[in-house]
C-alpha positions in Angstrom: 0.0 0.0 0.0 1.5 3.1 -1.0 0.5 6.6 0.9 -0.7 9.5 -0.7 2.2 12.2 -1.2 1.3 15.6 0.1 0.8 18.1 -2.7 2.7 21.3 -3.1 0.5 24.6 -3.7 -2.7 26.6 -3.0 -6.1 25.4 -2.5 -8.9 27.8 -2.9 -9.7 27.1 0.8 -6.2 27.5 2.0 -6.4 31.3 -0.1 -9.7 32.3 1.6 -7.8 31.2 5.0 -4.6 33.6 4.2 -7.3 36.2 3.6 -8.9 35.9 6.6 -6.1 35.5 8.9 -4.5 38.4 7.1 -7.7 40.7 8.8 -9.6 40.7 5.7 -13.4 39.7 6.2 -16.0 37.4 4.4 -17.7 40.3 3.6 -14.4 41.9 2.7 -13.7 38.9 0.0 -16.9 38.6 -1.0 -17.0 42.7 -2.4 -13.3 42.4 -3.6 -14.4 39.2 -5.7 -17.6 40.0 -6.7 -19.7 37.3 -5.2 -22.1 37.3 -2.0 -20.8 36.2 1.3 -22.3 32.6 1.2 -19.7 31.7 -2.3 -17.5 32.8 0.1 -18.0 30.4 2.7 -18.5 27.7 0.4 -15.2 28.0 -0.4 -13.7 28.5 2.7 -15.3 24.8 3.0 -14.3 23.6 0.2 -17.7 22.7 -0.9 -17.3 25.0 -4.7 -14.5 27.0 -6.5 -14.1 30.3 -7.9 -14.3 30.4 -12.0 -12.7 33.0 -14.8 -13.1 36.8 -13.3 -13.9 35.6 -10.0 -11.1 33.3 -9.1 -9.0 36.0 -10.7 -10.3 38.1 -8.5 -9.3 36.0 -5.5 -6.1 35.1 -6.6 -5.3 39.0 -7.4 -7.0 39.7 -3.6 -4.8 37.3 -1.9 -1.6 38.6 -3.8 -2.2 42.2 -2.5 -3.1 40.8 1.2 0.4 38.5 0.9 2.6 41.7 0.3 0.4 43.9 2.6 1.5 41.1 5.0 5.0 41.4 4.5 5.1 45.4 5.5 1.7 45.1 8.2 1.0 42.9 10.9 -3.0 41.7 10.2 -4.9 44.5 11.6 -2.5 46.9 10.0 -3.8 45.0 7.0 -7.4 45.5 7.2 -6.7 49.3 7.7 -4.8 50.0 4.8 -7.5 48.1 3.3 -10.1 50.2 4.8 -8.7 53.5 4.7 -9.3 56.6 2.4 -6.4 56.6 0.4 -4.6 60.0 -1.2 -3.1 57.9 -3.8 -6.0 57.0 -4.9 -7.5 60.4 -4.4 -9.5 59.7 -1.6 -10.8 56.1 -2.3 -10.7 53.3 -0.4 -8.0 50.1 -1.9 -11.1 47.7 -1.1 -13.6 50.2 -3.0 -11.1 49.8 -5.7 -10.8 46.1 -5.6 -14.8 45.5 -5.6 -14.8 47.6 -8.8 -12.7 45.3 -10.4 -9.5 48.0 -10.4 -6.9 45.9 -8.9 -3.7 47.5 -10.9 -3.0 50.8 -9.1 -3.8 48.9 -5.7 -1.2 46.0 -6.8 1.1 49.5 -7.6 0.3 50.9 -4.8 1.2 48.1 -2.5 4.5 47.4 -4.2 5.4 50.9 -3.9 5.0 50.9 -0.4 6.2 47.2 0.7 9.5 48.2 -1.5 9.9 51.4 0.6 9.7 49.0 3.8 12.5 46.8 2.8 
C-alpha cells in the first residue's frame, strides 16, 4: 500500500484562509471578488470554486493581502485596506478592488512594501 504524497500549492480554501487571517473579512472577499458572502464560505469549505473573473479576483485579492502582509501585521492590513487613500484620491483600496481596479492597488502596495524593505 503506497501513501498518498502531500501536494505542493494553494487550495482555494487555504487562499480564503490567508485572507482571513490576514484581517480581511467574508464580507471583505466577498466585495473584492464579486460574489455574496455565502460563495465565500463555500469555499472556505471547500464545498465550490471560484471560476474565470472571479477566481481571478481571489487570486489578485490574496496577492495584494500577501505583500500587505509582508510590511503590516493583520490588523495593519485590514486598515490600509479600509482606509481613504490619497493615492488613490481619496478612495478606499477595497472600494477599488470590488470595482474590479486591482492595478494601481497592486502599484500601490508594491510601492510601499518596496519602501519597507
Amino acid at each position: 500500500m503506497t501513501q498518498a504524497t502531500p501536494q505542493a500549492g494553494f487550495s482555494y480554501q487555504e487562499i480564503v484562509r490567508e485572507i482571513r487571517a490576514a484581517g480581511l473579512s467574508n464580507c471583505d472577499i466577498a466585495r473584492a471578488t464579486g460574489v455574496k458572502e455565502r460563495q465565500v464560505q463555500h469555499w472556505a469549505a471547500g464545498s465550490s470554486r471560484p471560476r474565470d473573473e472571479t477566481r481571478d479576483r481571489l487570486v489578485d485579492t490574496h496577492y495584494v493581502v500577501r505583500l500587505l502582509g509582508a510590511v503590516y501585521r493583520p490588523e495593519g492590513v485590514e486598515i490600509w485596506m479600509h482606509a481613504k487613500n490619497p493615492e488613490f484620491e481619496g478612495a478606499r483600496p477595497i472600494d477599488l478592488l470590488a470595482a474590479g481596479d486591482f492595478q494601481p492597488v497592486v502599484q500601490s502596495v508594491e510601492r510601499l512594501r518596496a519602501g519597507a524593505m
